[in-house]
C-alpha positions, 0 to 999 in steps of 0.5 A: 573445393566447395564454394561457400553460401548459396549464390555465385556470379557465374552457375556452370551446370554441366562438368564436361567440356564445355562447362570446364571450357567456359570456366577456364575462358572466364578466368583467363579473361580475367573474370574476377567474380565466383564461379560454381560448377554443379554435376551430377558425377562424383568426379572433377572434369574429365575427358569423355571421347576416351571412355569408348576408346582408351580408357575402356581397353585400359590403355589409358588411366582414369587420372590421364583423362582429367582435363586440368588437376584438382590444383588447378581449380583450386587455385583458380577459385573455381568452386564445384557440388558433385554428385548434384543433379539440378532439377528445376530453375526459376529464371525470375529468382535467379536460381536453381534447385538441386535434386537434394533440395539445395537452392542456388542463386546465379548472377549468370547460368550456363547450362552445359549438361550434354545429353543422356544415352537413349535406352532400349525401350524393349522388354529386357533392355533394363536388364544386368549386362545391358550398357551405354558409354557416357560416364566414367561410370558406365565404362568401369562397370563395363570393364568390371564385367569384361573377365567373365564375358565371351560373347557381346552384342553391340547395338547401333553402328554410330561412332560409339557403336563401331568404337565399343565393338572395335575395343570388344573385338581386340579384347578377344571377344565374339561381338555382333554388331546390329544396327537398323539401318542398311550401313553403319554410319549412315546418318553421318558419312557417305557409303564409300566410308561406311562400306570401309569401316563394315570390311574392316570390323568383319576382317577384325571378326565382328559379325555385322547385321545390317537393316536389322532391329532388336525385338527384345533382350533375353534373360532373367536377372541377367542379359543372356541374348538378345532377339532380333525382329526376324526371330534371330535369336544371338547369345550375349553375355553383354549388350552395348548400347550406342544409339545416341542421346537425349539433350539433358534439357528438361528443367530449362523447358520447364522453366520457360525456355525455347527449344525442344531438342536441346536448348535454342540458344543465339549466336553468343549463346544466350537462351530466351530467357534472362541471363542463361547461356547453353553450349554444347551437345545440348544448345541447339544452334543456327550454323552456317555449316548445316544450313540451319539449326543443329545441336552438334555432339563435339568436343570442338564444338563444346570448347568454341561455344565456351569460348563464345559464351564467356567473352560475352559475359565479359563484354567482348564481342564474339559469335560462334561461327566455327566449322565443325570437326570430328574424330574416331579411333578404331584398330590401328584407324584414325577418322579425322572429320571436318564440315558436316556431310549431311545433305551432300548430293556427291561424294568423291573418293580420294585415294583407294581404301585398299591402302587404309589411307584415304579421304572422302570429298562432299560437295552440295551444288558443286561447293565442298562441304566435309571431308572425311580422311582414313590415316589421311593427316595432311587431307584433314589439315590441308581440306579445312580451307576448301570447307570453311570457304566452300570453294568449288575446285575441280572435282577431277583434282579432288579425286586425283590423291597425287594432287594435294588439297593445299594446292587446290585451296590455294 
């Protein structure tokens, strides 16, 4: 649906799931005014977590991961230009200007646009074969060019890294996995989980370099290796990418806004300047849970930042205050997320990951923090109050798996 004249009440830049979040809130509020959605893809909102997971083994179809169907904004008037990418905003006018030339005026903007993949800055990382997981379009050119593909390289041992070398590995691929730092996941779990998840991807054949960084990626046209600091040299027909994002936030700081590494915005969302709202893996956020301002790359987080920032606009009062929770899927492995483990000055095990079902308990100045919980279901559930409490229980009780965590909140 394309939405007629050049002004809505309500500009949603950003068609993840924030923006298709806060679209969805504002009706169900009974938002009565127009809605426009502008996004830089062809497609209608869609799941992204999947794409490094599901969708790139074609487990799962394209059509599974839309968030709601073409009918369902059609009759909710909700209005949308695809394949638009906006490059600048004027806050004094009220409007913005596509990359087309398109100008379009708002009553309310709310810039939802998330990030872009931080690229290899190296001689060669533009080459064919080199890829990043973000978009529907990045996982089909993936998948286009897996049939003639017998080696791999995956740079980075994050989330998408390890979830994208999981997908190779089962695939049948030979992948290497190479990341710079002394253990995969280190910026965001402790050792005990990142010494799990390194046994289990070399027991799936992944060949892990650890403290190693890339010089440069070898070929002409096409990736045929990639050449390691040492001089290593590790053949590849394809090299993925996963080292992160950068806050799609450049025409808001042009335009005036504060913030830097994404948008700063207040506890209902709102920028510096008038009228314009961030949420999302772009909006950088004071929480309670980090201790200070953090931009937080969830879907949880995306989906409680919407909800906040439309009932303000509809005059509710509401303030983001949620804790934030994660998940990643690798083999047959579900990581379940709550808290945020950063600055953490102890970590206890609980359970034996011999048994690939386990959780990690992080504590700061004796107070729980995060969990991190290996096909441990009832750990997440039942460890979400001794987080969003910070509670101080025994740490002799949280390492012993017969004690359940419930009983401990209680």
């Amino acid at each position: 649906m394309r939405l007629e004249g050049e002004t809505a009440d309500v500009v949603i830049v950003g068609t993840g799931h924030g923006g298709a979040a806060c679209a969805i809130a504002l009706r169900q509020g009974g938002f009565a005014g127009s809605i426009l959605m502008v996004g830089d893809e062809p497609e209608l909102p869609y799941e992204r977590p999947p794409l490094s997971k599901d969708y790139l083994s074609g487990e799962r179809a394209f059509e599974r991961l839309l968030i709601r169907p073409a009918a369902f904004w059609e009759e909710r008037g909700v209005g949308f230009r695809l394949s638009s990418r906006v490059v600048s905003v004027d806050a004094g006018a009220h409007c913005l200007r596509t990359q087309a030339g398109e100008t379009i005026g708002y009553r309310h903007l709310i810039w939802a646009t998330g990030g872009t993949p931080r690229r290899l800055s190296c001689v060669g990382g533009d080459l064919g074969g080199v890829h990043t997981v973000r978009t529907r379009a990045d996982a089909d050119r993936m998948m286009t060019e897996l049939p003639q593909v017998t080696r791999a390289v995956v740079v980075g041992g994050g989330y998408i890294g390890l979830e994208a070398a999981a997908v190779l590995a089962k695939a049948g691929k030979q992948v290497v996995l190479v990341e710079a730092l002394d253990r995969v996941l280190a910026r965001v779990a402790g050792e005990p989980l990142s010494r799990f998840f390194e046994a289990e991807h070399r027991a799936h054949g992944v060949d892990i370099r650890l403290s190693s960084a890339v010089d440069c990626i070898i070929g002409d046209d096409r990736v045929t290796g990639v050449r390691l600091a040492d001089g290593d040299v590790l053949p590849a027909d394809m090299v993925v990418v996963g080292i992160g994002i950068v806050p799609a936030v450049e025409p808001l700081l042009a335009a005036g806004a504060a913030g830097g590494n994404g948008v700063a915005v207040d506890a209902q969302g709102r920028a510096s300047l008038p009228d314009i709202f961030a949420l999302g893996d772009c909006a950088l956020h004071h929480n309670g849970f980090a201790g200070g301002d953090v931009r937080i790359e969830s879907v949880q987080n995306a989906n409680d930042q919407a909800t906040v920032v439309a009932r303000t606009i509809l005059g509710v009062p509401a303030a983001y205050d949620s804790v934030p929770w994660f998940w990643s899927n690798q083999y047959d492995l579900k990581l379940q997320t709550v808290g945020l483990s950063a600055g953490h000055d102890e970590a206890i095990l609980r359970g034996d990951p011999a048994s690939r079902s386990f959780s990690v308990v992080y504590l700061r100045e004796g107070r729980v923090i995060a969990l991190d919980c290996v096909n441990a279901v009832r750990d997440y559930v039942q460890g979400r109050k001794l987080v969003v409490e910070q509670m101080r229980p025994p740490r002799e009780q949280l390492a012993d798996a017969g004690v359940p965590l419930k009983s401990i909140a209680a």
